[in-house]
N, C-alpha and C positions, 0 to 999 in steps of 0.2 A: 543447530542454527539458532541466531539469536531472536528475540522475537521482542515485541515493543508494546508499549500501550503509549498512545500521541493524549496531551489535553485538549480542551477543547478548541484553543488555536490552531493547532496545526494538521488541521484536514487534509489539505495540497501536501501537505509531506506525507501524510503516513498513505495517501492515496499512491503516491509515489513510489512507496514503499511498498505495496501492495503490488504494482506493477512490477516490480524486480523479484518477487518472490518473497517474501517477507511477510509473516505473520505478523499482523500489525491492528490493535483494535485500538478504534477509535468509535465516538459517540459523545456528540456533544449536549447530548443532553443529560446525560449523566455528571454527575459531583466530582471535584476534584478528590473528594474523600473515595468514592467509589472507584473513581477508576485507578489514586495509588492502591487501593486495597484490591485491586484486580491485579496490576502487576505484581505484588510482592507475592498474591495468590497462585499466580501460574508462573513467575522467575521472568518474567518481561522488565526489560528495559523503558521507566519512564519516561517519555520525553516531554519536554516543558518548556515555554520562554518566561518563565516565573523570574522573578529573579530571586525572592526567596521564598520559602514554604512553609504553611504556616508548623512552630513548632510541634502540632499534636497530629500531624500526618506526616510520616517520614516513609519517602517509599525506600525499601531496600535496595535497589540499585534506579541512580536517576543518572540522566544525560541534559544537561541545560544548553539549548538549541537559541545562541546567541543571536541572531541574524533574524531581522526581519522579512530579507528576500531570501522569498521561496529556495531559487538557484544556493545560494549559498547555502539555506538549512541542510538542501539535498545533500551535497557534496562533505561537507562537516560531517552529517549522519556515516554517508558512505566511508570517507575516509579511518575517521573515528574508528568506526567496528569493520574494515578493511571487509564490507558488504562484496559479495560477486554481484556483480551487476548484469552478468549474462545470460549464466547456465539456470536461472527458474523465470524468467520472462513471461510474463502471462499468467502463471496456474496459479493464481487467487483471485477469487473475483473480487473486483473492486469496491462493493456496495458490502459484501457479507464476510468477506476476505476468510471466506472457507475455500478450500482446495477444489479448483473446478476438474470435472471427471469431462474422459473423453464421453460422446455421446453419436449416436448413429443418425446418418444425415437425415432417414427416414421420419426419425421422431421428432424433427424439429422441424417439418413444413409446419407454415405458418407462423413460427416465433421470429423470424427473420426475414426480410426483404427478399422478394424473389427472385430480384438481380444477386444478388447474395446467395442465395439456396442456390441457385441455377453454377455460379461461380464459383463456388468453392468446393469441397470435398470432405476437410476435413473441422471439425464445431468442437466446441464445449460446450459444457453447462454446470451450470452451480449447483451441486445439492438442493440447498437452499430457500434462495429465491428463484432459481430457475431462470436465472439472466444465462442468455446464450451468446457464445463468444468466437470470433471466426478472424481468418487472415488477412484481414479487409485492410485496404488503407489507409484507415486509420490506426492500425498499428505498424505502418512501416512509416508515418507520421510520428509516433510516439519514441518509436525505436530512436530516428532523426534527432530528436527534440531530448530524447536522453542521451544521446552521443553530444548533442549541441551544451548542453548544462555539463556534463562531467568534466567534458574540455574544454571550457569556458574557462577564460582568467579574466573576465570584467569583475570590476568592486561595485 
């Protein structure tokens, strides 16, 4: 599977990308020098709106994410690297974009809203940072809102 390093522009995409399943590191507080030297370090694909770079940092494989609307970087990305946009939904948490593990509802009283604990059955959790993740409506919002942007033909 492919995997990305975003610059410090494009947080909403590689956030995006994180939600489809995609190993995608982003940090914008770090250097353009560090983080091409993170992608060529681990085989990730750079992505950029650069338009050029400077000549003494070349990352090994870059992808130039033309478009300033978010919708259209998304879809470029997707298309581009013919991404599955279905089959890993969810399992990276969005903040540390480490692989969230199932987690037992038991051990997560308290990290979640009551109306939530009481409602649901089945959680994640990040390694991590321990962000906890559930089938809340906000992600049958998200799901929407990625169906609404892939089949979207506004310019």
């Amino acid at each position: 599977m492919v995997k990305f390093v975003a610059d410090m522009m494009l947080g909403k995409l590689a956030r995006w990308l994180r939600i489809i399943g995609y190993d995608t590191a982003y940090d914008q507080s770090s250097s353009l020098r560090d983080l091409v030297a993170l992608s060529n370090r681990t085989g990730s694909v750079f992505l950029t709106r650069r338009k050029c770079m400077p000549e003494e940092i070349g990352a090994a494989s870059l992808f130039n994410v033309e478009s300033e609307i978010f919708e259209d970087q998304f879809r470029s990305v997707v298309n581009h690297f013919h991404l599955d946009t279905q089959h890993h939904l969810f399992t990276r948490c969005l903040l540390c974009n480490v692989v969230v593990m199932s987690v037992q509802k038991q051990l997560i009283g308290g990290k979640v809203p009551q109306k939530s604990f009481d409602g649901f059955e089945e959680f994640f959790e990040c390694p991590v940072c321990h962000s906890v993740y559930w089938g809340g409506v906000h992600r049958t919002n998200t799901i929407k809102k990625l169906n609404g942007i892939l089949h979207s033909t506004f310019c």
